[in-house]
N, C-alpha and C positions, 0 to 999 in steps of 0.2 A: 598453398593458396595465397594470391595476392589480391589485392583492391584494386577495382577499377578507377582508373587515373582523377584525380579531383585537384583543386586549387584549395591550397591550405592557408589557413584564417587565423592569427593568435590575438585579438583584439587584449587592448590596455586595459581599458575601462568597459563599463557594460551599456556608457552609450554606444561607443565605438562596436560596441557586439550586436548591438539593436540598428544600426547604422547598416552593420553589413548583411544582415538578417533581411531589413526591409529590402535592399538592394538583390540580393539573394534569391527571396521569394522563395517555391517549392523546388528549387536546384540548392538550397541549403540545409546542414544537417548541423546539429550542435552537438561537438564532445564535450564532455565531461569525466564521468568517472570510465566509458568506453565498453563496460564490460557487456554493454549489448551491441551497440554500435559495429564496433571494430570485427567479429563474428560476422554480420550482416552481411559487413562490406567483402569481407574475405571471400568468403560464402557466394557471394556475388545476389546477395540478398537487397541489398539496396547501393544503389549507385549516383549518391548525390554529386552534384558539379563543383561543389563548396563543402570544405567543413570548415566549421568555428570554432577552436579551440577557445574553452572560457576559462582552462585552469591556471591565465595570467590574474583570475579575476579574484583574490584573493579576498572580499569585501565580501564574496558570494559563500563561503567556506563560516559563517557564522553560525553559530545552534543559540538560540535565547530561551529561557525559562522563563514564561512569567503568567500572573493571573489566569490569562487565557488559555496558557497552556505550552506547548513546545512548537518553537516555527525553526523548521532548519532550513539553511539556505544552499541553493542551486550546486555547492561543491562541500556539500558534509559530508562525507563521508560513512558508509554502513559502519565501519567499526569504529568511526570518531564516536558516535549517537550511539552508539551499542556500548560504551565505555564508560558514559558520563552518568554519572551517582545523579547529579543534580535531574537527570531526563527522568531517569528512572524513578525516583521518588515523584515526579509531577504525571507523568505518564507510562508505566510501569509492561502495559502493553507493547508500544513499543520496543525496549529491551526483547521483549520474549519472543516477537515476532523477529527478529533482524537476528538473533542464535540460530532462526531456522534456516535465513537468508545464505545458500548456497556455500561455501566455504571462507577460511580465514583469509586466502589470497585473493579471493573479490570482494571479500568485503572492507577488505583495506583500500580498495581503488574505487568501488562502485559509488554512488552515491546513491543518499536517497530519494531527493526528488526526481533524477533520472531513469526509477526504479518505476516511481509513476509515472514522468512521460512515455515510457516504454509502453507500459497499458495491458502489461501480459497478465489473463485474466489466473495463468496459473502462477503467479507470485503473490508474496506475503501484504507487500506493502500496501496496493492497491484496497485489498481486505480492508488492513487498519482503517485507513482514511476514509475508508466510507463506514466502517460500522462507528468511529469515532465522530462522525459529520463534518470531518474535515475540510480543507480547501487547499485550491494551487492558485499562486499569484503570477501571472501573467505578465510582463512590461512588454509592449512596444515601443518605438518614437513615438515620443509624446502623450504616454497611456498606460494606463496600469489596470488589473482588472483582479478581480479574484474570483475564480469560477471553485462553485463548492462539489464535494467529490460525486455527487449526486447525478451531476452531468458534466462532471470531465471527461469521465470513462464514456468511450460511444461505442467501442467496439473491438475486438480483439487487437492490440495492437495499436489502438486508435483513442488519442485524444482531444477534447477540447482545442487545442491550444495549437492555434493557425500559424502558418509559415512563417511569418516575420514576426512572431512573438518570443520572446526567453523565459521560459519558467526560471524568475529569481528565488521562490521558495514555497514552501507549505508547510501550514500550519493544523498539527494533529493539537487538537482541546482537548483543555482539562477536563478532567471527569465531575459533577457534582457528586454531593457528601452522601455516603449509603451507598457507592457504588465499587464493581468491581468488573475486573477482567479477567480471562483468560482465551490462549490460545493453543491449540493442540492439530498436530497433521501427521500423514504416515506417509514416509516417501522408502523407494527402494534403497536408499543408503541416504545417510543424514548429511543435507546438501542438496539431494537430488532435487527436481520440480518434485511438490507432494500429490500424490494419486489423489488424494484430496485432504481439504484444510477446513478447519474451523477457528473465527474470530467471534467472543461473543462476549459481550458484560451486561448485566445484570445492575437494577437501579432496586434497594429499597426503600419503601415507607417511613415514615415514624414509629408504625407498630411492629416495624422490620419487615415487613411481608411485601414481598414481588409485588414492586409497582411496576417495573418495566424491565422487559426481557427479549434481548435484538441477537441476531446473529447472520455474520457472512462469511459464505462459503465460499472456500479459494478449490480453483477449477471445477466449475461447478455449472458457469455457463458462458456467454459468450464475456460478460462484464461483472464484477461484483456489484451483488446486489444486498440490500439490506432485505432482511427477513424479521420482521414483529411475529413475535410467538409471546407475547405477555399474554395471549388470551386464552392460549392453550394451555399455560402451565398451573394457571388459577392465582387469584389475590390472595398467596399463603405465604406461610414461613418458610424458609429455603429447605428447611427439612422434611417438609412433607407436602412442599410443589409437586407440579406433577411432570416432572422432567423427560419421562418417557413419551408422553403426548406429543411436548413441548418437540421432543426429537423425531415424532413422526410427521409432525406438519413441516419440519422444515425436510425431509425426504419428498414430502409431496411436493412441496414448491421450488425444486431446483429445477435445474435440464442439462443435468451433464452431458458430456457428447464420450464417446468411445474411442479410444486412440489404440496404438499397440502395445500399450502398458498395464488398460483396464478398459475392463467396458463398463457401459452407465451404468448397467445396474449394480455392477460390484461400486462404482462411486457414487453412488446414492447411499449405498448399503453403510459405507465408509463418512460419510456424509453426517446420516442419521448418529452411527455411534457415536462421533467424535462431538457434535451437538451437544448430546444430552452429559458425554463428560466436561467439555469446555463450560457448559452453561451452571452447572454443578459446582463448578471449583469459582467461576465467577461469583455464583451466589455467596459463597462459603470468605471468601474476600472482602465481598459489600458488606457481610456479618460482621466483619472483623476477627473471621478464622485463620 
């Protein structure tokens, strides 16, 4: 398989990539990490007139730690961010989502905010960023934006973030105090897309008890979406919430679709389970278990 023929872009700087972007318009594509990209093209899945190679753009290759939380930028790499003690300790989710992120040799090239332009509603990363309230920073000439993950994601495949724009980063926040995470998926071999995924953490109280309890499902519907179940699970202690509830509301509120891997109802089924564990092991973290 080869790509349909394009004019190839290595811009210096990332005006110079916004420069060619605006000029570009929807006949341009932005490499990066490729590991979606480059398939596409082969595939004859997508046929842009332009690509822009940004991995001259070494400024973009930054990950910072700080109060707010973890902002990695446009060329971090999955296994740079999957490596680094300092993420881990700030944002712990992370790490555990990006083990599940396809294999060792993509995830040394992919990166992660490429992971969310992609916008695949059956990937890890998209999860995170919205169950975490994330955001993606946007630059055009002469404009910077940060759209929050709430309404990046528009649609399978489909993000926010218009033609002549560069996503230069996103920034996954810190967790406040009393909280925890976990994340848990079942795929046919470790790597594969997961039949379904759950991202969930668990916020509590002063008296310890479930103040708030979110979770999103990876392939699940067209986009990740957040799910509040704090009102199902009841204002208890992690030990005798009601976590079963908590997992049937969030099977009533998905909409998986059926593919030739699984069908909905077995991914609802898969859905619910993986819920009521992931939301379980989160509470048990925010205790300080």
């Amino acid at each position: 398989m080869k790509p349909p023929p394009f004019d190839y872009h290595s811009p210096r700087s990332v005006g110079e990539a916004l420069e060619i972007l605006a000029a570009t318009g929807r006949d341009g594509k932005v490499l990066a990490g490729g590991q979606s990209l480059i398939p596409m093209l082969n595939m004859r899945l997508a046929a842009p007139g332009h690509v822009v190679d940004i991995n001259r753009l070494t400024e973009l290759a930054a990950v910072t730690v700080g109060p707010d939380g973890v902002r990695t930028g446009a060329l971090a790499r999955h296994a740079q961010v999957e490596r680094s003690g300092p993420v881990a300790a700030a944002q712990p989710l992370l790490r555990r989502a990006l083990r599940l992120v396809a294999h060792p040799a993509i995830r040394n090239r992919g990166t992660v905010v490429g992971s969310l332009v992609h916008a695949d509603p059956a990937a890890e990363l998209p999860a995170v960023l919205t169950l975490l309230g994330g955001s993606v920073r946007l630059a055009r000439r002469g404009a910077v934006r940060d759209v929050p993950a709430a309404r990046f994601f528009t649609g399978p495949l489909e993000s926010a973030a218009e033609p002549d724009e560069l996503a230069v980063s996103a920034l996954f926040p810190a967790l406040p105090p009393r909280s925890g995470t976990a994340f848990h998926e079942v795929a046919r071999r470790h790597g594969d897309y997961a039949l379904a995924g759950v991202a969930a953490r668990v916020r509590l109280d002063d008296d310890l008890r479930v103040a708030a309890a979110e979770v999103v499902c990876v392939n699940a519907g067209p986009v990740p979406e957040l799910v509040d179940v704090t009102g199902d699970c009841g204002h208890r202690a992690p030990g005798t919430a009601d976590w079963g509830a908590a997992a049937r509301a969030v099977r009533d509120r998905i909409d998986p679709e059926a593919d030739i891997h699984a069908s909905a109802a077995y991914r609802r089924h898969l859905a619910g389970v993986l819920a009521e564990r992931a939301l379980r092991d989160a509470a048990t973290e925010a205790a300080g278990g």
